[in-house]
C-alpha positions as CSV (number, residue, x, y, z in Angstrom):
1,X,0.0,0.0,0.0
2,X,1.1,3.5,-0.8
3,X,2.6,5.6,1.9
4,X,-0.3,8.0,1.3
5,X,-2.8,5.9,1.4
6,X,-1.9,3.7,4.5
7,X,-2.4,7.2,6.3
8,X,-5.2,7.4,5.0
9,X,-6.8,4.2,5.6
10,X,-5.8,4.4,9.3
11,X,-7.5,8.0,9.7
12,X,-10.5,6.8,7.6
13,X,-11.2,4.2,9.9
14,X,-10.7,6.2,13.5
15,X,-14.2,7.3,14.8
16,X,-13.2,9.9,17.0
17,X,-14.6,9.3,20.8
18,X,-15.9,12.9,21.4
19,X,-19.2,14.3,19.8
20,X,-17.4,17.7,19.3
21,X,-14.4,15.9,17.2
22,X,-16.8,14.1,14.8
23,X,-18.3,17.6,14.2
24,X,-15.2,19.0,13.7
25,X,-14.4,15.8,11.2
26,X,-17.9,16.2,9.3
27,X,-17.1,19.8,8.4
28,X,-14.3,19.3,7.3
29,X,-15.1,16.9,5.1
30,X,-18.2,18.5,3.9
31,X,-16.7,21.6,3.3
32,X,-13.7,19.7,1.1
33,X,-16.0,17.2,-1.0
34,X,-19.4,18.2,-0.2
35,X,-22.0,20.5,-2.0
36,X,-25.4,21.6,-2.0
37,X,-27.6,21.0,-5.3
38,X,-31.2,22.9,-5.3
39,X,-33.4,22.0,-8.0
40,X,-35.5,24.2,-9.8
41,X,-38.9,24.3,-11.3
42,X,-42.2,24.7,-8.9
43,X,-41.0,22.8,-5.8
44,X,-37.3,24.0,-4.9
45,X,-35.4,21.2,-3.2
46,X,-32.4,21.3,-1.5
47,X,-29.8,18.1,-0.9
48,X,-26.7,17.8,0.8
49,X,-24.4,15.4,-1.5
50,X,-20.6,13.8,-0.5
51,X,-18.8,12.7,-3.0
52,X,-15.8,10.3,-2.6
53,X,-14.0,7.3,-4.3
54,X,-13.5,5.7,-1.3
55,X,-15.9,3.7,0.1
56,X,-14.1,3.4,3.4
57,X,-14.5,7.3,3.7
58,X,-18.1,6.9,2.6
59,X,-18.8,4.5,5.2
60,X,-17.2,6.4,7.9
61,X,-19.2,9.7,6.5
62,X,-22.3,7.9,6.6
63,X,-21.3,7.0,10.4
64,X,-20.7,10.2,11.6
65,X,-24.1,11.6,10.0
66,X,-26.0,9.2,11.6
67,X,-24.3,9.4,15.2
68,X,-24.2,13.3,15.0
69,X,-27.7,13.7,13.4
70,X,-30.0,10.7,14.1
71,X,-30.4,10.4,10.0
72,X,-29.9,7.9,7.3
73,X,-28.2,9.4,4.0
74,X,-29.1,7.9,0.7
75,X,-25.9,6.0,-0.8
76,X,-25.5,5.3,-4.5
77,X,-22.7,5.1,-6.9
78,X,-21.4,5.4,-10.4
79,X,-18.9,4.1,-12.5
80,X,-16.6,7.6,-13.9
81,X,-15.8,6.4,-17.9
82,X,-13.8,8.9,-18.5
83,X,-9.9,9.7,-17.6
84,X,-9.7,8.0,-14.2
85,X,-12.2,4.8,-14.7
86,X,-13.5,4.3,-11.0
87,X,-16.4,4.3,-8.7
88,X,-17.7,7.4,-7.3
89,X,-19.8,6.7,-4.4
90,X,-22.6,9.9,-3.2
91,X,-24.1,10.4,0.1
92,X,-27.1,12.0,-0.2
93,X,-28.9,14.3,2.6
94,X,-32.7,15.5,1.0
95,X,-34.7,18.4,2.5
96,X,-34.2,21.8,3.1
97,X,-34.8,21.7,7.1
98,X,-32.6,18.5,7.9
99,X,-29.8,19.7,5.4
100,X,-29.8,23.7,7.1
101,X,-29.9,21.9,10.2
102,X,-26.6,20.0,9.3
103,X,-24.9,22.9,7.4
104,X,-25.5,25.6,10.5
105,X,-24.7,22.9,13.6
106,X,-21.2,22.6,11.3
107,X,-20.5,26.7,11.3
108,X,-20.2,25.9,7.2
109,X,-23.5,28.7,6.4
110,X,-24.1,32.1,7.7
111,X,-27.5,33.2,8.5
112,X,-30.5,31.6,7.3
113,X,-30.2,31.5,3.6
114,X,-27.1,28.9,3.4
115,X,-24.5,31.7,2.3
116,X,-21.5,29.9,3.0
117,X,-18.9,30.2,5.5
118,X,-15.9,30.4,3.4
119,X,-13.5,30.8,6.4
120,X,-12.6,27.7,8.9
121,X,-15.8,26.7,11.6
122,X,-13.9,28.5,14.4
123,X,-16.6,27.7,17.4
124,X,-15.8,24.4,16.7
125,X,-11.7,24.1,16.7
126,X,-11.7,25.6,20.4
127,X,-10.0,22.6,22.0
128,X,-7.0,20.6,20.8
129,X,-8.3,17.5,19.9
130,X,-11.1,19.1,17.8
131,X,-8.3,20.4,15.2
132,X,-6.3,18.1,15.2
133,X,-9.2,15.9,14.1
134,X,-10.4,18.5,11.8
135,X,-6.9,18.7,9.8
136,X,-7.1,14.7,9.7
137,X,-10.4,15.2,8.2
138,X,-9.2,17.6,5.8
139,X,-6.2,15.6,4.5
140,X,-8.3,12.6,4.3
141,X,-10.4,14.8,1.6
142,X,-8.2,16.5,-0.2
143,X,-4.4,15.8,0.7
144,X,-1.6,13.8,-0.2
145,X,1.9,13.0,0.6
146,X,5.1,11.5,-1.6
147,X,6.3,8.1,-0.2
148,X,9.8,9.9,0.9
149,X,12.1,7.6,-0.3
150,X,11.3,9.1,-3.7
151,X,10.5,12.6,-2.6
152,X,9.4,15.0,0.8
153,X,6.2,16.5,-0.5
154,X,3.0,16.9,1.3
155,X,0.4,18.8,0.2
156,X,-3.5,19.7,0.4
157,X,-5.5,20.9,-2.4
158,X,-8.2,23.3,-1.8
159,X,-10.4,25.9,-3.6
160,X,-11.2,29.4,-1.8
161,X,-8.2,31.9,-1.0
162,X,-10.0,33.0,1.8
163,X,-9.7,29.1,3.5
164,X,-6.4,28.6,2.4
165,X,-5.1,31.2,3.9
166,X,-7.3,30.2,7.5
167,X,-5.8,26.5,7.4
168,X,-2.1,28.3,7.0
169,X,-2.7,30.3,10.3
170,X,-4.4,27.3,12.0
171,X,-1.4,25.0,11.5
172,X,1.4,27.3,12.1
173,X,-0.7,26.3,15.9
174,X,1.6,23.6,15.8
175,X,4.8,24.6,13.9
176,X,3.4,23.9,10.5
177,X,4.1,26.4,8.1
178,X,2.7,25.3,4.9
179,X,3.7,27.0,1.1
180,X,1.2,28.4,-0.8
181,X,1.0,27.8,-4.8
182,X,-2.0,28.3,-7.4
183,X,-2.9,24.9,-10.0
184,X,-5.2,24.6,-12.2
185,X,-7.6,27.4,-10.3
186,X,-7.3,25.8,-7.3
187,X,-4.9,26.7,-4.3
188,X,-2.2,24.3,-3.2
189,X,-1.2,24.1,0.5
190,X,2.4,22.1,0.1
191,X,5.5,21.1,2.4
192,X,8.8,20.1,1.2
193,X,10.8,20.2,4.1
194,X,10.9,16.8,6.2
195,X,10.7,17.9,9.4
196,X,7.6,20.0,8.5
197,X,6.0,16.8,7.0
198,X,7.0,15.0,10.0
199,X,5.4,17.5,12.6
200,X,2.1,17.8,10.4
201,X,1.6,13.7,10.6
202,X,2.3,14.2,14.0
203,X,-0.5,16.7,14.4
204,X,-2.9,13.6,12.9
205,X,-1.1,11.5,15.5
206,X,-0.6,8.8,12.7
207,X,2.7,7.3,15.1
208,X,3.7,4.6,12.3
209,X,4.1,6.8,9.8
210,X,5.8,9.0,11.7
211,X,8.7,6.2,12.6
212,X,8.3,5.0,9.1
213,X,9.2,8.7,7.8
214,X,11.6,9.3,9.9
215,X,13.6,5.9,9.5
216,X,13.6,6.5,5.9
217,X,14.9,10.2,6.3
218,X,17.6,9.1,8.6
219,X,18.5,6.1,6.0
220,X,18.3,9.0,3.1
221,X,20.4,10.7,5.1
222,X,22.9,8.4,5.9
223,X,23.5,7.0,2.3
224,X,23.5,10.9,1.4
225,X,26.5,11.6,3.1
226,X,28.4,8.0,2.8
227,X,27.7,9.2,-1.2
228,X,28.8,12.9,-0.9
229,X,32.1,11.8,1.0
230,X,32.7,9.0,-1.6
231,X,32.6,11.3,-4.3
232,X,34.8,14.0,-1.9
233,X,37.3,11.1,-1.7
234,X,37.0,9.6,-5.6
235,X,37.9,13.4,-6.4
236,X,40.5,14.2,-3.9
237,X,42.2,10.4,-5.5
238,X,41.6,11.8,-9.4
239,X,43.4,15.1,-8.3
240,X,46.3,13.2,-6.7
241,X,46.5,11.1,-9.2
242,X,46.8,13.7,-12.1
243,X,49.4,16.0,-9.6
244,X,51.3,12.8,-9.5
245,X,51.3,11.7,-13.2
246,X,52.6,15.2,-13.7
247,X,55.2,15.2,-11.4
248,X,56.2,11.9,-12.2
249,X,56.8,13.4,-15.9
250,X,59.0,16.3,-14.7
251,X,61.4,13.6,-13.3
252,X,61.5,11.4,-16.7
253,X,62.2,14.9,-18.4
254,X,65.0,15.7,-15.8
255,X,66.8,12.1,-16.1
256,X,66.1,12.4,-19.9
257,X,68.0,15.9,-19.8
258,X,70.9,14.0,-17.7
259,X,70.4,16.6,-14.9
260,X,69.3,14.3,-12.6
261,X,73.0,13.5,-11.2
262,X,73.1,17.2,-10.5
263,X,70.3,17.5,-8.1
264,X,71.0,18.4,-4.5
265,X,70.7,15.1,-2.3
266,X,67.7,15.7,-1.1
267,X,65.4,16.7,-4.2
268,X,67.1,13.2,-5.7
269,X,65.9,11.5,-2.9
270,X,62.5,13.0,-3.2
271,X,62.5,12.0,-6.6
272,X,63.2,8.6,-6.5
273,X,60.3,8.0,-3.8
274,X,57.8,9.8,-6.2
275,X,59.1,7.2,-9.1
276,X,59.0,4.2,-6.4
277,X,55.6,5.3,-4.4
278,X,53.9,7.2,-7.4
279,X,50.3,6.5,-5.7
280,X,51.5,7.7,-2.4
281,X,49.5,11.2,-1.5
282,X,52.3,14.4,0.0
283,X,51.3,12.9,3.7
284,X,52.8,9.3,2.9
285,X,55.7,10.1,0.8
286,X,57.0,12.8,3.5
287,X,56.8,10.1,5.9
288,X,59.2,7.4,3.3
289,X,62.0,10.2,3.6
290,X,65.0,9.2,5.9
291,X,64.6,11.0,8.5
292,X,60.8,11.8,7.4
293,X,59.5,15.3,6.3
294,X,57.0,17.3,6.7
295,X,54.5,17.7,4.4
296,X,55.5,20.8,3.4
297,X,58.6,20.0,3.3
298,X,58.0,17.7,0.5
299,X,55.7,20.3,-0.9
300,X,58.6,22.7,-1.7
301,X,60.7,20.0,-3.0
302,X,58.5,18.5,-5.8
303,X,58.1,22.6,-6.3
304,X,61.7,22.8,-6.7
305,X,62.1,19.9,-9.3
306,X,58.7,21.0,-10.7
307,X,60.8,24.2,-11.8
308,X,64.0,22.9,-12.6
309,X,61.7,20.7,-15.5
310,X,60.2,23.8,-16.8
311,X,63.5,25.3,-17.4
312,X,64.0,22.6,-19.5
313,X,61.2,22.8,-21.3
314,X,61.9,26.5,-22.2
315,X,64.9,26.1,-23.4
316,X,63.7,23.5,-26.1
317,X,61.1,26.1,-26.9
């Protein structure tokens, strides 16, 4: 099972305890994925309608209605035919009193003629546990998150400016601080950061997925850096190497000159050991001299017959 959908299979099927979190859930999810639909012609009537691919949200939907509102929604499906091929599964409320009833106990109308409330249900995110289940809610309906061993991405997709910008200020409650970006006329509430995504599961309290998150981050991690000194080290050798090739051909060019009998003791000596050891870095040729060197010492040195074969080489020209 996907990463994201493992979180949300657990969240789907956690009926909150408390009568004030499962309102907090329902309007949530009916302000994500539900909508009202009046009918016209001589008798105007009004229905609440969810609509969801997931029948384990549909069920738990249907649950919360019933234990919140004493009522019985209508359940039917479809199969979609187009693009996605799937079942979309409705929840139907009918009647203009029941549905007003529903729609004003969840803060998601204003008055009496079901404007709605565009902003977050505020009266009923008072306590702690009522957010947190109302941000579950809401990325049940309309988030996502990247299984991180490919990527750190989390994000929720929503449609009013006004809400986005509500759901920003609620989570930055809890050290949140979602990114805000526009797709396809809708507004995009997104994390990249891992310890963001981390703290925002642990607002939903989803504990596996936190220590599955976090024990792939520290892996990611890990290989990340064994990778990044690897390549430190593979370049550090390829520059030795090449300094040493290049020294190596100073030397050939001084013994092919027949100046090498001329050198000073000591630059012969650090020849020879640069011929014998010509993988050896400055470190562990300075310590093959007799008595060793430092590694400076054998720094000014190769400089030394570095110059003496670049005399040489002018004088050709």
């Amino acid at each position: 099972m996907l990463f994201s959908s493992a979180i949300k299979d657990e969240l789907t099927r956690r009926i909150p305890e408390n009568a004030c979190c499962m309102m907090a859930e329902l309007s949530a999810f009916i302000h994500v994925i539900g909508s009202i639909h009046i009918t016209t012609g001589e008798e105007r009537r009004i229905s609440l309608q969810i609509r969801s691919e997931s029948p384990g949200l549909v069920r738990k939907i249907f649950s919360l209605l019933k234990n919140a509102f004493n009522i019985h929604p209508e359940i039917s499906y479809y199969k979609r035919m187009r693009l996605r091929k799937c079942n979309l599964y409705v929840i139907k409320v009918s009647g203009k009193s029941i549905v007003k009833r529903i729609l004003s106990s969840l803060y998601l109308t204003i008055g009496d003629d079901l404007r709605l409330n565009r902003g977050l249900p505020l009266k009923l995110l008072s306590s702690d546990c009522c957010r947190r289940s109302y941000i579950s809610a809401l990325f049940v309906a309309a988030g996502s998150v990247v299984t991180p061993e490919k990527n750190y991405h989390l994000e929720i997709v929503v449609e009013d400016l006004e809400y986005t910008k509500a759901l920003m200020k609620l989570l930055e409650k809890y050290d949140v601080r979602l990114k805000i970006s526009q797709r396809k006329g809708k507004w995009v509430l997104y994390l990249k950061d891992a310890e963001e995504i981390v703290q925002f599961l642990a607002v939903m309290q989803v504990h596996k997925a936190v220590l599955d998150f976090e024990n792939v981050r520290v892996l990611k991690d890990v290989r990340n850096q064994i990778n990044r000194l690897v390549n430190c080290e593979t370049a550090n050798l390829s520059k030795s190497a090449y300094a040493s090739m290049e020294q190596i051909n100073d030397i050939h060019l001084i013994e092919e000159n027949l100046v090498f009998k001329e050198l000073p003791k000591n630059l012969q000596e650090t020849a020879r050991l640069r011929l014998e050891y010509p993988y050896m870095n400055m470190r562990e040729l300075a310590e093959m001299h007799s008595p060793p060197l430092t590694k400076s010492g054998v720094n000014y040195r190769i400089r030394r017959l570095q110059s003496i074969a670049e005399d040489l080489r002018n004088k050709k020209m």
